[in-house]
N, C-alpha and C positions, 0 to 999 in steps of 0.2 A: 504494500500500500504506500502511496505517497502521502507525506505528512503533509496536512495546510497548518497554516497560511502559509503562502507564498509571497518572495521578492521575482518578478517578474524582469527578466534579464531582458533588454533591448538594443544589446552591444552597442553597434555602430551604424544600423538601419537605416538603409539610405532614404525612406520615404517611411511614412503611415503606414501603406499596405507591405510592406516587407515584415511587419511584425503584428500581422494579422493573429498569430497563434495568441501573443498578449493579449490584442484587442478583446478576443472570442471568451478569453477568460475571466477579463476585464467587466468585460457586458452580460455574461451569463454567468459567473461565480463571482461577484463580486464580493461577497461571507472572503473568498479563497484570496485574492489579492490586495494583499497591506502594502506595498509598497514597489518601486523598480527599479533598475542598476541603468544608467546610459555611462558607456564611454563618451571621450569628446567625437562628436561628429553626427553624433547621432541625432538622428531627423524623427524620430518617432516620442509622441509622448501619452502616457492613457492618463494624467492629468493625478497620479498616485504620486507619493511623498518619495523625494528621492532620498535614499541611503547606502551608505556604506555595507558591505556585508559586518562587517562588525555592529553597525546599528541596528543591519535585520535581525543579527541573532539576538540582540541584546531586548527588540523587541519584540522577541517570540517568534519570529519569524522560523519555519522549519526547511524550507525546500527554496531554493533558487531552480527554476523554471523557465529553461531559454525561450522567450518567443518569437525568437524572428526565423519565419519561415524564406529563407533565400534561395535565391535559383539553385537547384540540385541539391539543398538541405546538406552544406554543408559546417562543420565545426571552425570557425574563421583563428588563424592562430593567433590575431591578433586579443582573442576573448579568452587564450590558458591562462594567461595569469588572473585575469580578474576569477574565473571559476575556479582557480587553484586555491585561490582565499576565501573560495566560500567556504571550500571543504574545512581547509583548516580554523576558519573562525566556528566553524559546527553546525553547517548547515548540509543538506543532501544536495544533490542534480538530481532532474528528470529535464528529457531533451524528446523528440519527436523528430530529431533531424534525420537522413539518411545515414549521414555519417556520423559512427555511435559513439558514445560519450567510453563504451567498456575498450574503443581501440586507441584513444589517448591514454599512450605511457602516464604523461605526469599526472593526468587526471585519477587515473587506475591508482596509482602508486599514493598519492596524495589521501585519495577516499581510505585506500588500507592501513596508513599510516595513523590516521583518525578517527578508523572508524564512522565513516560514514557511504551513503550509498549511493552510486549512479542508477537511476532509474530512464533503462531507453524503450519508451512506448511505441517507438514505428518494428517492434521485433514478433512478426507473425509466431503465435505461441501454439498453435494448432497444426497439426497437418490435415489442412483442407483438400476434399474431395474435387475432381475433374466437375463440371457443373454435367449435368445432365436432361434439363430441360423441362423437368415434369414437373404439371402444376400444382400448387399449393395451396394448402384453405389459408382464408386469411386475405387482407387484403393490402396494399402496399403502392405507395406514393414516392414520385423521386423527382427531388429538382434538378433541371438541366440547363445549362451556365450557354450566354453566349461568348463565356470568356472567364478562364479561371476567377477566382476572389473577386464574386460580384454580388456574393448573398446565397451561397446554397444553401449551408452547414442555416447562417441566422434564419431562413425559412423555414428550414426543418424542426430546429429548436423551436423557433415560436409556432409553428402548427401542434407540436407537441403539447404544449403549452394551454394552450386553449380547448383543445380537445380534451386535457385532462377537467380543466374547470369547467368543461361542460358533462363531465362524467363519461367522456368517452373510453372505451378502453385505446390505447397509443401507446407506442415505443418507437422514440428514436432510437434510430439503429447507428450508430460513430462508426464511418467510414477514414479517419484520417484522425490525423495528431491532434488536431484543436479539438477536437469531437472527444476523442477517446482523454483527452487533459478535461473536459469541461464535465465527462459522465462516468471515469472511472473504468469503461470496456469501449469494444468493440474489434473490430480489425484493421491494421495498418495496411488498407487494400495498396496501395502503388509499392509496397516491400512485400509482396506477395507474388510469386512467380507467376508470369502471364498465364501460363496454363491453367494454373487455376484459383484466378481472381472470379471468375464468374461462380465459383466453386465456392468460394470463399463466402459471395453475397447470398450464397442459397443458402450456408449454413447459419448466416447471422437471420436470417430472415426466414426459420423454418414454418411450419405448418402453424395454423393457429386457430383460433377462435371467427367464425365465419364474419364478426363484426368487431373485428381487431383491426387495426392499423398499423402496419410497420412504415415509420417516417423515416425513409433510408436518407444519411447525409451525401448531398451530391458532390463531386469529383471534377474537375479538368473540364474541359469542353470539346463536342464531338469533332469542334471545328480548328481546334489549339493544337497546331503540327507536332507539341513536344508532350503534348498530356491526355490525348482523344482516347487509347488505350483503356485507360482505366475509367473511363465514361463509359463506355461500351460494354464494358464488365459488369459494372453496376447496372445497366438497363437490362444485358441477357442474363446476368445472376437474379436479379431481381423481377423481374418479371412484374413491371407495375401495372396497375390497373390506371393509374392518372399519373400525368406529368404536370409538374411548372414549370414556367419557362422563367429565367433565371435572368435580369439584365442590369447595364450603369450604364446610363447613359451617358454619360462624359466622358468615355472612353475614346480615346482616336484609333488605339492599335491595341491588338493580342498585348495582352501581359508578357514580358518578356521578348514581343519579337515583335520589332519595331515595323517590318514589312510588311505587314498581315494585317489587314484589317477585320474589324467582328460581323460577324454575318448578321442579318436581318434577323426580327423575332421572325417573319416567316418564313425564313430557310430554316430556321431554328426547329420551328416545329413541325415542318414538312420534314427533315431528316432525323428527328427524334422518334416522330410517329412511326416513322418505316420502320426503322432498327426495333422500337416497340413489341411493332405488330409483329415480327418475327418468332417471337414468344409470348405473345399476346393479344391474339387481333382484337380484342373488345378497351384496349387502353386509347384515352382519350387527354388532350389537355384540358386542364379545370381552370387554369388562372394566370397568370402574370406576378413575378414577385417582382419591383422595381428596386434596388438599392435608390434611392433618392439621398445619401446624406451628404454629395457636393451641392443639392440642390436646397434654395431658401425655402418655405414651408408652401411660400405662394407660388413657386418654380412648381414643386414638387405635386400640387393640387393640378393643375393647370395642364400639366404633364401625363398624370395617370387619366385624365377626365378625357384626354385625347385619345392616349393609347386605348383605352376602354371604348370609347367610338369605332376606335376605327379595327380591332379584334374582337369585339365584341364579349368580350371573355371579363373578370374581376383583375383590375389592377390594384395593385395593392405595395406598401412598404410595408409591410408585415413586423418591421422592427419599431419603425415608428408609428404607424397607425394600427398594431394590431393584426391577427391572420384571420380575423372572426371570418371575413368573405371569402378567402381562401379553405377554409373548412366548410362553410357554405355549399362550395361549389364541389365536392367530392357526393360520389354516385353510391 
């Protein structure tokens, strides 16, 4: 188990969205986040009290918790010293990166010197089954991104969310490291060998109660040249009965690849529905989740009242207004 509260590490993040993992944990456990560590440089802030690791231990603080998710999740060595001192001032790691906190010598050596623990949650703990395609009682919802880090995971959460307060039965299902940091399980699908990821989403998502809802957390995008892979997993492992469609519109280019532009919401859900229907032909989209948080309250009104005209469908910021209509619209 990982100990809270947490100092939420934000290295040297060159933007907000690169320490997306903080934010996730920031907005959804906030019981969990006392405080954060920036190096100089660093561009991200979740607005928590900055401190020394000697401050976090002193105030109770138990886990330093990296959250900057960077291209290819890697360990920056510019962050071993600052994490070397957490250990020894007596706090734990837990990391979600690719590259694992247990193959840093000094980190390894540091924890064992003191007694304390690296915790790496992207480490598939199962050996998952080949998927095999057969369907499931139960029924199951997935949002699908026109572009990584645009609101899957916070859709899912807050579908979850409301459907409990309305006494629905729901479980989100944590597909990824902010998911599995914010709920304590799930499976680190993209550290999951291709073969079987799909495999992997049937077991998180087994049989269930005919008026059950599995709220799988979305992944990558169908259309994202470096992450469409593990989209594709999640839609043939899961096998949804409803999609949302996932967007920010302020986006110019793919996350990470300057050349690429994001496709339409309706390329979005014309090749979501395909790939779908493959293992589902009765799956349908219910809604639109909009990220609006670069947009001002009157942008963001203005904005879904259009989108809603002209798809017809419930648009919604589900983080800031709420997923009431996005549960609404589930069949």
């Amino acid at each position: 188990m990982i100990e809270a509260p947490y100092i939420l590490f934000l290295g040297d993040a060159v933007d907000p969205l690169a320490a997306k993992v903080a934010q996730g944990i920031r907005d959804w456990r906030p019981d969990y986040a006392k405080a954060q560590f920036r190096l100089p440089g660093c561009n991200a802030d979740m607005g928590l009290p900055d401190m020394t690791m000697e401050e976090a231990v002193a105030a109770g603080i138990k886990t330093v918790v990296i959250g900057v998710a960077n291209r290819g999740g890697h360990i920056s060595d510019a962050w071993i010293e600052a994490l070397e001192s957490a250990l020894v001032a007596g706090m734990d790691i837990a990391s979600g990166l690719h590259n694992l906190l247990s193959d840093e010598g000094a980190l390894v050596a540091a924890s064992q010197m003191h007694g304390r623990t690296l915790h790496d949650v992207r480490i598939p703990t199962v050996a998952y089954p080949i998927a095999n395609g057969k369907k499931r009682t139960g029924k199951r919802v997935l949002a699908v991104g026109t572009d990584c880090s645009v609101g899957k995971m916070y859709t899912a959460i807050a579908m979850e969310r409301e459907m409990h307060a309305r006494g629905l039965k729901a479980t989100f299902r944590a597909t990824g490291q902010t998911g599995i940091l914010i709920t304590g399980g799930g499976v680190p699908l993209d550290a999951v060998i291709a073969d079987f990821m799909a495999g992997a989403v049937e077991y998180l998502t087994p049989n269930n109660d005919a008026d059950h809802w599995d709220i799988i957390e979305g992944q990558g995008s169908l259309f994202h040249a470096s992450y469409s892979g593990v989209t594709m997993a999640l839609i043939h492992g899961g096998q949804p009965d409803a999609l949302i469609l996932a967007h920010e519109p302020t986006r110019t280019h793919m996350r990470g690849l300057p050349d690429y532009t994001l496709p339409s919401l309706e390329q979005l859900r014309e090749v979501a529905l395909t790939m779908a229907h493959v293992v589902n032909p009765d799956c349908y989209v219910a809604g639109i989740s909009i990220n609006t948080a670069k947009l001002s309250e009157a942008e963001a009104e203005a904005y879904l009242a259009e989108l809603e005209a002209k798809h017809g469908l419930p648009c919604v910021d589900p983080f800031r207004q709420g997923a009431g209509r996005l549960v609404d619209a589930l069949k």
